[in-house]
C-alpha positions in Angstrom: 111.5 -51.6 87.3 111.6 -55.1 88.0 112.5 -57.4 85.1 109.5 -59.6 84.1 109.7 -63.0 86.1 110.9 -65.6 83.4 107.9 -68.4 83.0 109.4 -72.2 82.8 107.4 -74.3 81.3 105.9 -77.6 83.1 106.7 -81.0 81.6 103.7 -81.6 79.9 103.3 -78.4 77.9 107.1 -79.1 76.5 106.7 -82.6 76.0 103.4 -81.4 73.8 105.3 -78.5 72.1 108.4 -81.3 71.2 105.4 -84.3 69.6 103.6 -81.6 67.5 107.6 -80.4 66.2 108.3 -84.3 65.9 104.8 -84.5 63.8 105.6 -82.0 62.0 109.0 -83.0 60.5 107.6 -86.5 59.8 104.7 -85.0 57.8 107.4 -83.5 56.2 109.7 -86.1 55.5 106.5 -88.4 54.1 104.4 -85.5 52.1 107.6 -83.5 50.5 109.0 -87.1 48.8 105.5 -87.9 47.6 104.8 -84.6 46.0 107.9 -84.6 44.8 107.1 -88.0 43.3 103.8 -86.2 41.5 105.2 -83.8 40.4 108.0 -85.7 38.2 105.4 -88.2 37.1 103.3 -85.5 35.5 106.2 -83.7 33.8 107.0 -87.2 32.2 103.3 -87.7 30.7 103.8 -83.9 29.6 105.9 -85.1 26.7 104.5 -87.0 24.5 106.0 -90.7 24.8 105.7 -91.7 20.9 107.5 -87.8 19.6 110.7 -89.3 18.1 113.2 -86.8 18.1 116.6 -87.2 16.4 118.9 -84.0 16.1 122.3 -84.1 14.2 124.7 -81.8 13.7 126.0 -81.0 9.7 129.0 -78.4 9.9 127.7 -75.4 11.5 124.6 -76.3 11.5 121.8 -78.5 12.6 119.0 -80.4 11.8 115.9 -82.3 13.9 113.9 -84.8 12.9 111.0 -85.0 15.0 108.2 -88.4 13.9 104.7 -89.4 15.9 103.1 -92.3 13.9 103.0 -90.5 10.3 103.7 -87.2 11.4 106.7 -85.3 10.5 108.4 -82.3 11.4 112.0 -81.3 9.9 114.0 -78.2 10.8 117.3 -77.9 9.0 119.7 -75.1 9.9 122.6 -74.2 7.5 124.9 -71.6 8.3 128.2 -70.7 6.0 130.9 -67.9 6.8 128.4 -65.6 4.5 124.8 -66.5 5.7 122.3 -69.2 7.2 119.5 -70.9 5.7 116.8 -71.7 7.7 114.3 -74.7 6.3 111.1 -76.1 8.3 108.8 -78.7 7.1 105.7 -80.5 8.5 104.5 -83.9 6.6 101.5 -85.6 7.2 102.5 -89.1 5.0 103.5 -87.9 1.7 101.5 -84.4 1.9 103.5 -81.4 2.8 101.2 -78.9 5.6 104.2 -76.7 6.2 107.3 -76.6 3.9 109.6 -72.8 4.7 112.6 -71.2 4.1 114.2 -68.1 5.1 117.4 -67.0 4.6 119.4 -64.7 7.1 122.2 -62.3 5.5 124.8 -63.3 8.3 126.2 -65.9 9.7 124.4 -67.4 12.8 126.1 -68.4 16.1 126.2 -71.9 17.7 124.0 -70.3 20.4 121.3 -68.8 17.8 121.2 -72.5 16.0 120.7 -74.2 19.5 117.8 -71.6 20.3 116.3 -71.8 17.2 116.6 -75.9 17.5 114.8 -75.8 20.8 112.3 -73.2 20.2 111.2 -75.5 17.4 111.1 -78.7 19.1 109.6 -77.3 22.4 106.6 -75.4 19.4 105.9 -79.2 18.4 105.6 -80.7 21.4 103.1 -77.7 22.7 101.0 -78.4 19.4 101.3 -82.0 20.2 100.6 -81.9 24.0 97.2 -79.7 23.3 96.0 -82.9 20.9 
């Protein structure tokens, strides 16, 4: 058996194959930045631009302070060698719609109060985002 005779391609169908390759890569280059663009734009207006947060750190512990206009949300996270308190309130103005405690019967980790922090701010700004 003869090998199959190799085909070469003629000027014009390469120069064609190398524009529509060239096209390609610049659609590329223009469309990837701009989506890319989009896409950070609408995780921005995802959070809620007037959520205040403030998050500060007492001994083991931690505590947030989140605000929107007369909204409040307070999570406070105390933790000693023997157990941790866990607090969460909610104010609208003066009037409590959420005011919890729970106490745990060991000591948490740093990890545990970082988790617990974030799960509770990331729950707010869900409620907040669906408003």
């Amino acid at each position: 058996m003869s090998p199959l005779p190799s085909r070469r391609l003629s000027a014009r169908p390469r120069l064609a194959f190398h524009m529509a390759m060239l096209g390609l890569l610049l659609s590329c280059w223009v469309i990837v930045p701009a989506v890319d663009r989009l896409h950070a734009a609408e995780t921005e207006s995802d959070v809620e631009p007037d959520l205040q947060i403030e998050i500060t750190k007492i001994g083991l512990g931690k505590e947030v302070v989140i605000t929107k206009g007369r909204r409040e949300w307070f999570m406070r996270v105390e933790v000693t060698p023997e157990n941790s308190v866990v607090v969460r309130q909610e104010k609208d103005g003066d009037r409590y719609l959420l005011d919890d405690s729970e106490v745990h019967d060991r000591s948490m980790s740093a990890a545990e109060v970082d988790a617990a922090i974030t799960d509770f701010i990331n729950s707010v700004k869900t409620t907040q985002k669906g408003k």
